[in-house]
C-alpha positions as MATLAB code, in Angstrom:
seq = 'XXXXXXXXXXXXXXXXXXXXXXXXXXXXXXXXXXXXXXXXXXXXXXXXXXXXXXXXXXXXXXXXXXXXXXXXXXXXXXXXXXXXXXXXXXXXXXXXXXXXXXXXXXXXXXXXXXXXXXXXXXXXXXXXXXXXXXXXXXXXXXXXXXXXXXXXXXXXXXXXXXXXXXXXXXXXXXXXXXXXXXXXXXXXXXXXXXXXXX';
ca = [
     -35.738   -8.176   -0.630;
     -35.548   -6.160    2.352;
     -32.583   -6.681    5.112;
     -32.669   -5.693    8.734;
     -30.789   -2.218    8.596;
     -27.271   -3.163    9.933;
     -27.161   -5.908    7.075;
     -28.700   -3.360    4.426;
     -26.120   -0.317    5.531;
     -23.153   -2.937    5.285;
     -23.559   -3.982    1.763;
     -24.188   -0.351    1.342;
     -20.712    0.015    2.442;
     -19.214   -2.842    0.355;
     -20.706   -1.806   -2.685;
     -18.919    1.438   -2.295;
     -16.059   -0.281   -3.242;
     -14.339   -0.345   -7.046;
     -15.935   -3.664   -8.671;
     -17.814   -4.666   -5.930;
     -21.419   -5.105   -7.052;
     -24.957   -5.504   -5.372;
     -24.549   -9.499   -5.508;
     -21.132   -9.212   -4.261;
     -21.963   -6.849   -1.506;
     -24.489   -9.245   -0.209;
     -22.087  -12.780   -0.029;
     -19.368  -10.439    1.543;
     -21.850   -8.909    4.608;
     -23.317  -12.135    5.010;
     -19.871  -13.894    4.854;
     -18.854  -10.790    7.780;
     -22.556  -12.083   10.063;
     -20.918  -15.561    9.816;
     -17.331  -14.618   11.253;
     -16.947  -14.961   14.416;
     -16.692  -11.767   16.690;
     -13.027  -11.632   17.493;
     -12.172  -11.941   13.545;
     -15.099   -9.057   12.914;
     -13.292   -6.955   15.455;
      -9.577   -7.605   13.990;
     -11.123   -6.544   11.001;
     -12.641   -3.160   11.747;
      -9.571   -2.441   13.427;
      -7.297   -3.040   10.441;
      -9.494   -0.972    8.180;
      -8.869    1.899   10.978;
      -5.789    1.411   11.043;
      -5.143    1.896    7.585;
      -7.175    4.914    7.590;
      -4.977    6.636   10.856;
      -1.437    5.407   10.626;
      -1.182    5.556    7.333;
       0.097    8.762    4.967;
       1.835   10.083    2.413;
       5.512   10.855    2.434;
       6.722   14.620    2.267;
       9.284   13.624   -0.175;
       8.193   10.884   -2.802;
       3.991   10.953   -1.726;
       4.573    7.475   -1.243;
       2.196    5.684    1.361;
       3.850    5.262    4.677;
       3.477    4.881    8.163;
       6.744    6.436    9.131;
       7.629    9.940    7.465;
      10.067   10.249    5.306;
       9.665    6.872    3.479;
      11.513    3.690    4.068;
      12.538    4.552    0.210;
      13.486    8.217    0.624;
      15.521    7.146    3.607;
      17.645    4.137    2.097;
      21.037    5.870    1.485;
      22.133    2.690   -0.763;
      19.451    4.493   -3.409;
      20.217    6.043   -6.650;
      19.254   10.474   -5.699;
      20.405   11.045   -9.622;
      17.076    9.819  -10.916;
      13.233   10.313  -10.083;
      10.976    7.855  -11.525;
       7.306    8.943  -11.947;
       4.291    7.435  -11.303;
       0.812    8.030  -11.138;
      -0.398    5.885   -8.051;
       1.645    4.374   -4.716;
       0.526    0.771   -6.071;
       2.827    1.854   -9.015;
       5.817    2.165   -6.639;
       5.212   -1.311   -5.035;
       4.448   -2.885   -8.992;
       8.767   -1.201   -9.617;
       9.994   -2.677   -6.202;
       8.912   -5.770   -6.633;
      11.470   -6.028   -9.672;
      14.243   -5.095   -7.749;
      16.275   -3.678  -10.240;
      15.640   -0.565   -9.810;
      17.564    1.188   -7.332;
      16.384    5.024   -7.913;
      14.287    7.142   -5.962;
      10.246    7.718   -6.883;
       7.593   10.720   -6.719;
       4.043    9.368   -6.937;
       1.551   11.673   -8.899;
      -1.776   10.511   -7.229;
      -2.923   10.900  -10.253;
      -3.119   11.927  -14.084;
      -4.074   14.678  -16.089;
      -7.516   14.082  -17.357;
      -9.894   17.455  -18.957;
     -12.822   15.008  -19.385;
     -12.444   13.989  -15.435;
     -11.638   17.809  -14.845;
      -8.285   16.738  -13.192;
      -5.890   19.449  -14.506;
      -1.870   19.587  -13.903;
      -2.753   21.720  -10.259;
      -4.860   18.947   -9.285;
      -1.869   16.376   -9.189;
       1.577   16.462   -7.492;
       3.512   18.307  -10.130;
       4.618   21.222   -7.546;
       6.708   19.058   -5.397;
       8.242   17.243   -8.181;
       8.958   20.525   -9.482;
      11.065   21.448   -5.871;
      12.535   18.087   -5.928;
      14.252   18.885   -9.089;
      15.954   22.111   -8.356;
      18.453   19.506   -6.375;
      21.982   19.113   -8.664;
      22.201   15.789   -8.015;
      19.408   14.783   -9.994;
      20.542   13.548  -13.832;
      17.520   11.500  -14.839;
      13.783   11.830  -14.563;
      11.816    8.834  -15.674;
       8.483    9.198  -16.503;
       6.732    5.689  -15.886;
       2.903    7.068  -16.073;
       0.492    4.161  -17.617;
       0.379    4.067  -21.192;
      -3.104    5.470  -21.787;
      -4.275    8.741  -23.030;
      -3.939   10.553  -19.023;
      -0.661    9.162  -18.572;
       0.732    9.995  -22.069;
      -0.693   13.431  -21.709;
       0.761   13.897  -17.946;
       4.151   12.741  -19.174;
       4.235   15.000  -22.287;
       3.003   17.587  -19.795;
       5.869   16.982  -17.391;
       8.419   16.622  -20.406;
       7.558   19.819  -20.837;
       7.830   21.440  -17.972;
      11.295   19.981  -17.234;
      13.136   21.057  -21.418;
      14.083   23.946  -20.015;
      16.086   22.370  -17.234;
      17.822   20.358  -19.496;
      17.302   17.117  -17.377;
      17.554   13.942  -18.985;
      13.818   12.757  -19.415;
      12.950    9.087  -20.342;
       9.851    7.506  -20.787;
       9.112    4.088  -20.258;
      10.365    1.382  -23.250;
       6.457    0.195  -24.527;
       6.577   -3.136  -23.781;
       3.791   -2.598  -21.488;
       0.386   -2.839  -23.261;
      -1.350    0.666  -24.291;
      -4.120    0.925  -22.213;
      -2.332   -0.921  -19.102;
      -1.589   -0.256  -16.097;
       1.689   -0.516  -14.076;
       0.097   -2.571  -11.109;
      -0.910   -5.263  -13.473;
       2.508   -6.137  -15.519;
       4.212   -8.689  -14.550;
       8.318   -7.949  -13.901;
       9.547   -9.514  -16.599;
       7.576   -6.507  -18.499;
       8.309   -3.929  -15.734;
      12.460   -5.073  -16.240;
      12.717   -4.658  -19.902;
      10.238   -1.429  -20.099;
      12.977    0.014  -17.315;
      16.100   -1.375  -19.782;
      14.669   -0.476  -23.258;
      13.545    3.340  -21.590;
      13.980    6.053  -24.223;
      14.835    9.724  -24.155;
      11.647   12.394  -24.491;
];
């Protein structure tokens, strides 16, 4: 079937998102020509938005709007321990627990040869910095529990022995193969309690 161009470049553009499909692509640009102009407009402005105001904190590589983070700034926090993680979603999936009150640094990413994602492709460096501060006791290291994350974490374990820093992983009551975004925090809580030391 052949669409008029606009129509045919916009499911183009929806099918460039992740599990968005050709069939998909097609109800949501059709569903877009249905809306009216105003809610079109709101639209492409939010998705600019996003794209302008939005970055990643010099501290934690959080997403944020304002830098430092409304995390990194929060004096009632916990600066003895760093937790981990591989994505900003990650962060938001340990907030929304609220029980833990410590600070974060967000990987964007994990170590992955077959991917050709390597340790300098990932924000190790920082974390690196960050620990050189005295006031840090604990690092937890809350990567997903799948090959990438259980190689970045044994990676960063590493790195960090000779520091003699307190390193934890995650307790596994998350499911191998997971990912943090996706447990519920009832799962998130006791994989934070149950933690053990690397």
């Amino acid at each position: 079937m052949h669409y008029p161009e606009p129509i045919s470049k916009l499911i183009d553009s929806f099918m460039k998102l992740p599990g968005i499909g050709p069939k998909t692509a097609q109800r949501l640009a059709f569903y877009v020509l249905n809306m009216n102009e105003e809610d079109v407009v709101d639209f492409s402005r939010s998705l600019m938005k996003v794209k302008r105001e939005l970055q990643f904190c010099s501290v934690c590589g959080h997403i944020t709007d304002v830098d430092p983070c409304y995390i990194c700034t929060d004096k009632s926090r916990d600066r003895s321990i760093i937790c981990v993680v591989q994505d900003t979603k990650d962060v938001i999936a340990m907030e929304k627990m609220r029980e833990y009150q410590g600070m974060y640094h967000v990987l964007h990413g994990a170590i992955s040869p077959m991917d050709g994602i390597g340790p300098e492709d990932i924000n190790i460096p920082s974390l690196l910095e960050r620990l050189k501060d005295e006031n840090v006791k604990e690092l937890i290291l809350a990567t997903n529990p799948n090959i990438e994350g259980e190689s970045t974490a044994m990676y960063i374990s590493r790195l960090v022995k000779p520091i003699g820093l307190k390193t934890t992983r995650l307790a596994h009551g998350l499911p191998v193969g997971g990912d943090l975004e996706y447990a519920d925090e009832v799962t998130l809580s006791k994989a934070i309690e149950y933690r053990t030391e690397l």
